[in-house]
C-alpha atoms as one frame of an Amber mdcrd trajectory, in Angstrom:
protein
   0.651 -29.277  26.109  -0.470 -28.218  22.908  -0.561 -24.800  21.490  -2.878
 -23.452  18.908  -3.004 -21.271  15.998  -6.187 -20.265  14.792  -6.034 -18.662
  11.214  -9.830 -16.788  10.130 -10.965 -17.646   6.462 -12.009 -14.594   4.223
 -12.218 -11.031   5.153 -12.431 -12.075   8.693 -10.586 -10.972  11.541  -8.254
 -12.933  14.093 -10.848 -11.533  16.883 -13.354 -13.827  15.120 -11.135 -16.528
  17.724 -11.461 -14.140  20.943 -14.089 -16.278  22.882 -12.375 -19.524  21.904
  -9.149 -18.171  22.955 -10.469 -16.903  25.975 -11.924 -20.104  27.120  -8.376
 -22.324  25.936  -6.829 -19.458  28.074  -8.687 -20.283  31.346  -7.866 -23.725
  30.753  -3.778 -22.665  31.505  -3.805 -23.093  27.129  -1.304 -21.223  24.819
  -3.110 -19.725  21.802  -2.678 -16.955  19.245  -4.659 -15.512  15.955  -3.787
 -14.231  12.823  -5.623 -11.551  10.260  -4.902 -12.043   7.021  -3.426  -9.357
   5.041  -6.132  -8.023   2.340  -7.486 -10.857   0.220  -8.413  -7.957  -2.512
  -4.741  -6.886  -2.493  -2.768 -10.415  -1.697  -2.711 -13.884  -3.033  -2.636
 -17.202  -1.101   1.516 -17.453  -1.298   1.105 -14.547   0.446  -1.158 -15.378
   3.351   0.716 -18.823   3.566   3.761 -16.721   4.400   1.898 -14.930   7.151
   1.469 -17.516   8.818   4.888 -19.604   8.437   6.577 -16.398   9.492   4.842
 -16.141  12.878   5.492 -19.850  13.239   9.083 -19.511  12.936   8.921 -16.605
  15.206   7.502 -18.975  18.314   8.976 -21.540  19.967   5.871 -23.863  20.419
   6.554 -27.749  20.322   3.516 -28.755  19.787   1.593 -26.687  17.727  -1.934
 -27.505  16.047  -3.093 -25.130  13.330  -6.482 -24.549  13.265  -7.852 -23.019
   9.767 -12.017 -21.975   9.713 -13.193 -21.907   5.997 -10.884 -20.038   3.158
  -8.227 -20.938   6.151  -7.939 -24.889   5.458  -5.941 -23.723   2.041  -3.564
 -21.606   3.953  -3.134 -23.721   6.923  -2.485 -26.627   4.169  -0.403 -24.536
   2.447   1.778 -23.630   5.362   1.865 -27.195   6.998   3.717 -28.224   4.088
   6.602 -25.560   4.183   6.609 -26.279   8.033   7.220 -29.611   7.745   8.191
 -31.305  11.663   6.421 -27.790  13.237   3.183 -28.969  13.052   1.253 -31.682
  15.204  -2.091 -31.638  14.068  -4.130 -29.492  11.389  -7.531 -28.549  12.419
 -10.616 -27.869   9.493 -12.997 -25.651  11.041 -16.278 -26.211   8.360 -13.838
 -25.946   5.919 -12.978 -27.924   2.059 -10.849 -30.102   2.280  -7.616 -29.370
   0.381  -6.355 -31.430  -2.688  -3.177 -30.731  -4.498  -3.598 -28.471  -7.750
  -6.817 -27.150  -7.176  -7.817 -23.917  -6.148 -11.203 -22.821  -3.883 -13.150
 -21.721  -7.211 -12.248 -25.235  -8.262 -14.601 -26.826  -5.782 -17.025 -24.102
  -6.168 -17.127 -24.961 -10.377 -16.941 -28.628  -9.284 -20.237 -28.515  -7.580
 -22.014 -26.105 -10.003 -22.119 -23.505  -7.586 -21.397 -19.775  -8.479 -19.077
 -18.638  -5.625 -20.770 -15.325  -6.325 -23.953 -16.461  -4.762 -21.947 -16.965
  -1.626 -19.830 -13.608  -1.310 -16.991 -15.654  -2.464 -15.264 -13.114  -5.180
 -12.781 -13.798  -7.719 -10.230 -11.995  -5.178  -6.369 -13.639  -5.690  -6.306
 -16.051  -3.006  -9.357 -17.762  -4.002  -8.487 -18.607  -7.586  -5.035 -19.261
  -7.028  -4.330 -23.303  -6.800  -2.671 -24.896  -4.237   0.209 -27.478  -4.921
   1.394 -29.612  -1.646   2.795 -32.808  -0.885  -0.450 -35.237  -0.695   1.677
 -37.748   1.582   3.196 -35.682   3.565  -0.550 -34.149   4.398  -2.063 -37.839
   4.815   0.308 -38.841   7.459   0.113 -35.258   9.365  -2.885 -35.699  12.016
  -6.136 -34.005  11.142  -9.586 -32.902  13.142 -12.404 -31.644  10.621 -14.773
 -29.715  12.369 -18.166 -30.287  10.610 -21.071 -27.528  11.286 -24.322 -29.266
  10.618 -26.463 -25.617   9.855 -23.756 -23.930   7.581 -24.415 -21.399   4.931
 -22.132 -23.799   3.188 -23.484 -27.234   3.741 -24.230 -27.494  -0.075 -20.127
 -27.728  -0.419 -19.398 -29.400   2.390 -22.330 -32.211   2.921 -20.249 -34.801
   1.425 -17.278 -34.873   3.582 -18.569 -37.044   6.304 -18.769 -39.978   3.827
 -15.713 -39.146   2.036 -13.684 -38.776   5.256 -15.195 -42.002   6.454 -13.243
 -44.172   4.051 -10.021 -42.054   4.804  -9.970 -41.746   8.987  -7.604 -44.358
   9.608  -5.429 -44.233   6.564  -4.868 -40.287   6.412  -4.855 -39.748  10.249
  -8.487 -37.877  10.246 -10.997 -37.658  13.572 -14.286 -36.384  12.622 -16.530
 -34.373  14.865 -20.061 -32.578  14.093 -21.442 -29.508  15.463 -25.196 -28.141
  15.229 -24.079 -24.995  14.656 -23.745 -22.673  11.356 -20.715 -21.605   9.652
 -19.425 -19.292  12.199 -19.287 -21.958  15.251 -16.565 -20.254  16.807 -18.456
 -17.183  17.928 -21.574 -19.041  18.408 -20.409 -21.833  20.096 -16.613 -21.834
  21.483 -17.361 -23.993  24.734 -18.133 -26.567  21.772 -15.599 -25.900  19.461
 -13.026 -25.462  22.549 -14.258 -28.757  23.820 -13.815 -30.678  19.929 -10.201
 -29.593  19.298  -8.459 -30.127  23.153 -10.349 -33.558  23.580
């Protein structure tokens, strides 16, 4: 049976996952959370490490890391170093990771100004992330997809872009009519997309 890891994005906190671990929980389901150490004070190596160092602590044999927004870099990130301890990455209303790029990328991609968005210039969020593009593709992949997100603007695209790639880079595709936060809002749902 599958266990999961649910790291938050941001400033946010690993009780951000409490009703979603509660519900896995009453379905006999192994979970745990992780909060980030200070985005101000720490950079994305950094929060990469968190997270590979409680994976190495655990035993779990089947383990699906679950990332929500800021998250899908570190969960990225720390797929790669944990290569063989991971059996499925899950994007919760995320951007989607590519190799050399950091999040402000995307932002400056899109003409956005992260700003507008509470997304600072803090360390983890400027620093780019280098990984192993084939080694991700084969790794399977969920993307959770809120349909009323504060961030739809970034992340409207990825239903076409993952259509061409579902198949080919191991991706299932599932959207929610919820906003950004869908795991407080709606964990029956998002409970229901990543054990089905």
């Amino acid at each position: 049976m599958p266990q999961f890891l649910f790291v938050p994005g941001g400033k946010r906190s690993a009780q951000d996952f409490d009703s979603v671990r509660g519900l896995l929980r009453a379905q006999g389901r192994l979970s745990d959370a992780i909060t980030l150490s200070d985005p101000e004070q720490n950079d994305l190596s950094q929060h990469i490490a968190e997270v590979c160092a409680l994976v190495e602590e655990g035993d779990a044999k089947e383990l699906h890391l679950c990332g929500h927004s800021y998250a899908s870099f570190v969960i990225t990130g720390a797929a790669d170093r944990l290569r063989g301890r991971i059996a499925r990455l899950v994007f919760i209303d995320t951007l989607i990771p590519e190799s050399g790029r950091s999040l402000f990328d995307f932002f400056k991609q899109a003409g956005i100004d992260p700003t507008a968005f509470g997304v600072p210039a803090w360390p983890p969020f400027v620093e780019p992330l280098t990984f192993d593009e084939a080694a991700f593709a084969a790794l399977p992949k969920t993307y959770l997809h809120c349909l009323r997100s504060q961030f739809l603007s970034l992340t409207a695209g990825i239903p076409a872009d993952l259509q061409s790639r579902l198949a080919s880079e191991n991706w299932t595709y599932c959207a929610l009519d919820a906003d950004h936060y869908c795991m407080i809002d709606q964990p029956a749902a998002v409970v229901e997309r990543i054990t089905g």
